[in-house]
C-alpha positions in Angstrom: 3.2 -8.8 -1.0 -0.2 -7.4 -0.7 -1.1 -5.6 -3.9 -0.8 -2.1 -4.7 -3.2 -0.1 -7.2 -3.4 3.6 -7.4 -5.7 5.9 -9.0 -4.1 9.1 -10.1 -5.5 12.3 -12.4 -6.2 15.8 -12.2 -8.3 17.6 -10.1 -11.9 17.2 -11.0 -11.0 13.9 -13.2 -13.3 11.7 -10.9 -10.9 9.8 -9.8 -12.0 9.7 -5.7 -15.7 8.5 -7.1 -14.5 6.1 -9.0 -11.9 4.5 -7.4 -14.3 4.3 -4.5 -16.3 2.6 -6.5 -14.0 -0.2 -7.2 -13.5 -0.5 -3.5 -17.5 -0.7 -3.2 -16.9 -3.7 -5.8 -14.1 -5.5 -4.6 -15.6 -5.6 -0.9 -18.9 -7.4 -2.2 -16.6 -9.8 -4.0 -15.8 -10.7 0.0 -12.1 -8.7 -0.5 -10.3 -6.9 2.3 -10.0 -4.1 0.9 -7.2 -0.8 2.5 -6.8 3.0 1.2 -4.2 5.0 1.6 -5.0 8.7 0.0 -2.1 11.1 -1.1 -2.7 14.9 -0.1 -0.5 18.3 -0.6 -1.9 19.3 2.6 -0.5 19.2 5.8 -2.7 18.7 9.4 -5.7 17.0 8.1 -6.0 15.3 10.8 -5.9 17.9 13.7 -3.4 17.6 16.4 -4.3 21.0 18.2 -2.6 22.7 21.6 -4.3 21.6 25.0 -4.6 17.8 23.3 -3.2 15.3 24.8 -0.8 14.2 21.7 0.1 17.7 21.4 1.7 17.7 24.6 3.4 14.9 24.2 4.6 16.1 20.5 5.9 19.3 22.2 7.8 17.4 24.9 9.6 15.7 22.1 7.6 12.8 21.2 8.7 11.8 17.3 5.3 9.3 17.2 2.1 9.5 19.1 -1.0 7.0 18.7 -4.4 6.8 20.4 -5.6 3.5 20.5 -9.6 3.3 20.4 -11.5 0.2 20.7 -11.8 -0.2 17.2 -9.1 1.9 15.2 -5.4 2.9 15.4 -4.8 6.9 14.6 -1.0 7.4 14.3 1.2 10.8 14.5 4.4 10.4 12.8 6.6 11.9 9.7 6.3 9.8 6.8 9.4 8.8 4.6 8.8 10.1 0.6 9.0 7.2 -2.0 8.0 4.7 0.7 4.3 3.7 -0.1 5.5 -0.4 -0.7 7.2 -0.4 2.6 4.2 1.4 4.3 1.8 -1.1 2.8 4.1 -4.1 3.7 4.3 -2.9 7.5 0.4 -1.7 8.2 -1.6 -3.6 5.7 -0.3 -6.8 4.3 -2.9 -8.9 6.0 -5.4 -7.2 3.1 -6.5 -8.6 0.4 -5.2 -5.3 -2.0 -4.3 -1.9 -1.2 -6.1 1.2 -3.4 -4.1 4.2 -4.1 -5.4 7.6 -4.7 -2.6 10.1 -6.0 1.0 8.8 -5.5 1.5 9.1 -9.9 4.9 8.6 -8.9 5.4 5.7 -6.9 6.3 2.6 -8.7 3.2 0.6 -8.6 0.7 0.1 -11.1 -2.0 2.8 -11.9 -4.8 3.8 -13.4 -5.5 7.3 -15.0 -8.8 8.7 -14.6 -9.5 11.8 -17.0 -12.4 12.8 -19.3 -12.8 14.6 -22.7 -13.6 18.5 -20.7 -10.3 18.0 -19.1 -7.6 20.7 -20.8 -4.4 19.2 -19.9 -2.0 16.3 -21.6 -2.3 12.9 -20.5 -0.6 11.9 -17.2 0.1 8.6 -18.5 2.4 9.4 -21.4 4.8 10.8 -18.7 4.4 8.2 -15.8 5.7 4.9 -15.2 3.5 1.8 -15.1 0.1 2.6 -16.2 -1.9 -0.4 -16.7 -5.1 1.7 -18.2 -7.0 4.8 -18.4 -10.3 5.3 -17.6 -12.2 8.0 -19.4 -15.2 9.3 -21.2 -13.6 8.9 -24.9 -10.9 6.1 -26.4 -7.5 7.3 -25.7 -5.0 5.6 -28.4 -2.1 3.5 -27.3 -3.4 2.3 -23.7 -5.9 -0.4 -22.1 -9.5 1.7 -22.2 -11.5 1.6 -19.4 -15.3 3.5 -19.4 -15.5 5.8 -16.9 -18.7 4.4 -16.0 -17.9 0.8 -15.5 -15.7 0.5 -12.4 -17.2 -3.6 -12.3 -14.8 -3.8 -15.5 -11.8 -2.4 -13.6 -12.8 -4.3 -10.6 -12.2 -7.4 -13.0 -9.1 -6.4 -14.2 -7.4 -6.4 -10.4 -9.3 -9.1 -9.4 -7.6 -11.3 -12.7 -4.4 -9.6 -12.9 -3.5 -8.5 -8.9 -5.5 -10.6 -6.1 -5.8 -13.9 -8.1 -1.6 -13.9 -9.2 -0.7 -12.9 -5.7 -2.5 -16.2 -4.1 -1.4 -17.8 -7.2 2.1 -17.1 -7.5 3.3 -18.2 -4.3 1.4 -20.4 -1.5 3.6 -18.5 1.7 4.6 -15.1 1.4 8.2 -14.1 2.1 9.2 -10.5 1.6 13.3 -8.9 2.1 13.5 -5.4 2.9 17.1 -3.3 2.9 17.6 0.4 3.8 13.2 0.3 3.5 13.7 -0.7 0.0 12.0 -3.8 -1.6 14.3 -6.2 -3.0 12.8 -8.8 -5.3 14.0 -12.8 -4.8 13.1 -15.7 -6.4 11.0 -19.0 -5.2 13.6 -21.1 -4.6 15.2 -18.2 -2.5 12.1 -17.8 -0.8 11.6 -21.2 0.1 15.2 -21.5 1.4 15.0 -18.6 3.6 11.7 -20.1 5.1 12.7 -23.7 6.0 15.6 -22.4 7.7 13.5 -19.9 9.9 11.3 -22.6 10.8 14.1 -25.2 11.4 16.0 -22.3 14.0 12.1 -21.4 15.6 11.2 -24.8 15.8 12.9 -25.5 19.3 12.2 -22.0 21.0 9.3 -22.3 23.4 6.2 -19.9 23.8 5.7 -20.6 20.1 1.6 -20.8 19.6 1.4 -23.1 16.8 0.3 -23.2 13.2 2.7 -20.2 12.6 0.4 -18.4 10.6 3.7 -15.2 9.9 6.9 -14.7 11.2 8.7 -11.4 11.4 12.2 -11.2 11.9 13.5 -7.5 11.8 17.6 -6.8 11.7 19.2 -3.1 12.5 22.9 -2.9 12.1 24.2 -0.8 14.9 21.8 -0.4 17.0 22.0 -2.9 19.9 25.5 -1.5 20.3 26.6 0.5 23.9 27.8 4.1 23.8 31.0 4.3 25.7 32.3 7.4 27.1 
């Protein structure tokens, strides 16, 4: 699965300029790099009365997209605690996916803070910090300097985008209920010879298979009857 790295901290940590500075990094390394930002706010992205999505929004439309020559821009309600799924559905073709906010999603992170910044560490509370990056040693975590983003670039590059071509040479990913569930090689192996041996006679197939989704929902190809 494609990885996922967020950046969290406080307001005014600096976390936005440098984690878009790793970005600048990992994309002249030649990486695909995708963003997904975490806000409080609601309607950043305007959908005001007299547009077209509005209409369809008040006629009872749950999604609406418009499709542009060059980008996708999507209006639909988002599921809390769902930023691996997300990632899996919209950007797994990328190389890695970097987080701003999300400090409680289960993925690894990165703390920005600095010394003028009043408030205890985020990182003694959260789950799966990798590092903080800061203006000063903090004890008992991986330091990063807060002014060498090429160092932290390193660290995904080694530890991230490397072990995910690495670990695996085909990808093969099981979500239940929108939850992740971790299986082995040998499992993965197995679940891909047989999808290829049940494909392999269908026709309209454009071979090399390069993916393959399959999607299952229980229940809902069954008929209403009155």
């Amino acid at each position: 699965m494609v990885p996922i790295i967020a950046f969290v901290g406080y307001h005014n940590s600096g976390k936005t300029t440098f984690a878009t500075k790793v970005v600048e990094e990992l994309t002249k390394r030649g990486y695909k790099v995708a963003v997904l930002k975490s806000t409080k706010h609601e309607n950043t992205i305007k959908d005001e009365e007299g547009k077209d999505t509005f209409k369809y929004k008040q006629a009872g439309a749950k999604a609406v997209g418009i499709v542009e020559p060059e980008q996708l821009i999507l209006f639909k309600k988002s599921k809390k605690g769902n930023l691996k799924k997300l990632a899996f559905e919209l950007l797994d073709d990328y190389d890695v996916v970097i987080c701003e906010g999300f400090k409680h999603e289960d993925v690894p992170k990165f703390e920005v803070t600095r010394k003028s910044i009043q408030e205890p560490l985020l990182a003694k509370e959260l789950k799966n910090v990798v590092g903080v990056i800061s203006d000063y040693e903090v004890e008992g975590f991986r330091n990063f300097s807060i002014n060498e983003p090429e160092k932290v670039a390193d660290f995904i590059e080694e530890f991230f985008i490397s072990k995910r071509e690495d670990e695996f040479p085909d990808e093969v990913e099981l979500f239940i209920n929108d939850k992740r569930i971790p299986i082995k090689h040998y499992v993965k192996e197995t679940l891909k010879e047989i999808l290829f041996g049940f494909v392999k006679p269908l026709k309209g197939i454009e071979y090399p298979i390069e993916n393959m989704e399959i999607r299952i929902v229980v229940g809902r190809g069954e008929r209403k009857t009155s």
